[in-house]
C-alpha positions as a printed NumPy array, in Angstrom:
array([[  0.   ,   0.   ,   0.   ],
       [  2.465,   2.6  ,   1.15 ],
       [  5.05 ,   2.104,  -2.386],
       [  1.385,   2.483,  -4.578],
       [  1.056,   5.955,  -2.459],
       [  4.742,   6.317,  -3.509],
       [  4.77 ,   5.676,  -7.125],
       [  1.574,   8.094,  -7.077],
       [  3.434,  10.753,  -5.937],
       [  5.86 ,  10.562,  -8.143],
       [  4.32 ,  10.202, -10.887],
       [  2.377,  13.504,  -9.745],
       [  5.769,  14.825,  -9.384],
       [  7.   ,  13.931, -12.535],
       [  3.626,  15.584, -14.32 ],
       [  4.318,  18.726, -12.485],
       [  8.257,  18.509, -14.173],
       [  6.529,  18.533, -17.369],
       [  3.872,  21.345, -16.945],
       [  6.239,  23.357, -15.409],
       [  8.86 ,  22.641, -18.803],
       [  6.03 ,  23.232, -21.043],
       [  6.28 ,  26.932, -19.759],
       [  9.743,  27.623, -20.291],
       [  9.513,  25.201, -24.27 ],
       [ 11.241,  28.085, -26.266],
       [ 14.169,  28.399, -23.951],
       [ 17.324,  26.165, -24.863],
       [ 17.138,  24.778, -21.046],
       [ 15.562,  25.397, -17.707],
       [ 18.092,  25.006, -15.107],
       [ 17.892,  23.314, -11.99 ],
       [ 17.702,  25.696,  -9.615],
       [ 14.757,  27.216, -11.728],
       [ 12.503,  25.055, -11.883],
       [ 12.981,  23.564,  -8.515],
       [ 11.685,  26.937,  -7.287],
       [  8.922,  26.56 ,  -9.607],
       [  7.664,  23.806,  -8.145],
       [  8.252,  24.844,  -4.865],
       [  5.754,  27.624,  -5.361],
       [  3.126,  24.728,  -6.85 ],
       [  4.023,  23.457,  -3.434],
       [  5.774,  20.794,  -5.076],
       [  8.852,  20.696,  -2.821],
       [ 11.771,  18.534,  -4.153],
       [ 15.779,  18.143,  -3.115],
       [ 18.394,  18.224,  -6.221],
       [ 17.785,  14.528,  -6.067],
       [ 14.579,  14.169,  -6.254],
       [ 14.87 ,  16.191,  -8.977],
       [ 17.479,  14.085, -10.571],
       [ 16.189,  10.698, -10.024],
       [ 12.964,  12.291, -12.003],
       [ 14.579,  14.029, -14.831],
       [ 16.493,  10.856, -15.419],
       [ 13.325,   9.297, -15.528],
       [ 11.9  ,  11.277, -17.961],
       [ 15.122,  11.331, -20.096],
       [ 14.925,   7.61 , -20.433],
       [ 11.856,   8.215, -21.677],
       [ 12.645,  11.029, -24.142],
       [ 10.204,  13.182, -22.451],
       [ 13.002,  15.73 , -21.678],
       [ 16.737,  16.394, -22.314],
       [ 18.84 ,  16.847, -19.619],
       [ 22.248,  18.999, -19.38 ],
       [ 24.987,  17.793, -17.449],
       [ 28.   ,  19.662, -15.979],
       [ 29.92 ,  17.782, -18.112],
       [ 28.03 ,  19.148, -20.975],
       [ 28.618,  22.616, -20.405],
       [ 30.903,  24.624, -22.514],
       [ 34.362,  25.072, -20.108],
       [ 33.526,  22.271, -18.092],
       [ 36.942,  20.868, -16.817],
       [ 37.405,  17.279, -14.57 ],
       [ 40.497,  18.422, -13.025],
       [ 39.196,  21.1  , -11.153],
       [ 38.664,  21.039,  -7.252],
       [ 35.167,  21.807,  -6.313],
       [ 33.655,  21.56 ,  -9.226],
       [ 30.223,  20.045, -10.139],
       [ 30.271,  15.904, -10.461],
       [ 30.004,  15.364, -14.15 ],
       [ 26.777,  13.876, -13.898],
       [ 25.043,  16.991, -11.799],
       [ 22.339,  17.608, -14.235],
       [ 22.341,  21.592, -14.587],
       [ 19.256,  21.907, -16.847],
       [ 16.208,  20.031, -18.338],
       [ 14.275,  21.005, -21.591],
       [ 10.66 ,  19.636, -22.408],
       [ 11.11 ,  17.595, -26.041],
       [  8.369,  17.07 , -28.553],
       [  7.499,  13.714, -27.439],
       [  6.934,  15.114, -23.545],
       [  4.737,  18.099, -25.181],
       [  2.625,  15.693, -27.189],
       [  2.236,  13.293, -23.73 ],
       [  1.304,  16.304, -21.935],
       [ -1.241,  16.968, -24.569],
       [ -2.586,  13.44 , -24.766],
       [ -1.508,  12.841, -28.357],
       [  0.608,   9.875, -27.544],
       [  0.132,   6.754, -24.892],
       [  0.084,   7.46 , -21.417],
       [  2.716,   6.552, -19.086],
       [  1.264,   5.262, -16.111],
       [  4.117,   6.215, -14.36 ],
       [  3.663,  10.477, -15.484],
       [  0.356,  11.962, -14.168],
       [ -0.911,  15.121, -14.972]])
C-alpha cells in the first residue's frame, strides 16, 4: 500500500516537471535551480535529487533532455570543487513530452498530470 502511495506521488511529481517545462519550451534549457523553485511555489517541494532521479526518468523516456555539468561549454574534470560530471544543470521539455502532456501519444502510467 504505502510504495502504490509512492509511485503516485511521483508520478504527480513527474507531471508537475513537465507542466512546469512546457512553460519555459522556447528556452534552450531550464536550469535546476529554476525550476525547482517553480515547483516549490506549486508546493511541489523537491531536493536536487529528487529532482534528478525524475529528470532521469523522464530522459529515459525522451520526455526531456537533460544537461549535465559535463556538458557545459568550459567544463573541466580536473578542477577542485567543481560540479560531479553527472550533476544535471538543466532540463528542456522535447516534442514527445509536449505531445504526452497533450494526450496525443500513450500514457505513461508512471507520469500523471
Amino acid at each position: 500500500m504505502m510504495a502504490e502511495v509512492e509511485q503516485q506521488r511521483h508520478a504527480q511529481e513527474r507531471g508537475a516537471i513537465i507542466r512546469t517545462l512546457k512553460e519555459d519550451f522556447r528556452r534552450a534549457m531550464t536550469t535546476a535551480k529554476v525550476l525547482l523553485g517553480a515547483l516549490d511555489a506549486q508546493g511541489i517541494s523537491l531536493s536536487p535529487e529528487g529532482l534528478a532521479f525524475h529528470l532521469r526518468y523522464l530522459g529515459g523516456q525522451e520526455f526531456v533532455t537533460i544537461t549535465e555539468a559535463q556538458d557545459m561549454p568550459g567544463y573541466r574534470r580536473d578542477r577542485p570543487g567543481r560540479q560531479k560530471p553527472e550533476t544535471i544543470i538543466g532540463a528542456k521539455l522535447t516534442p514527445k513530452g509536449l505531445q504526452l502532456l497533450d494526450g496525443a501519444i500513450e500514457e505513461d502510467p508512471l507520469v500523471k498530470f
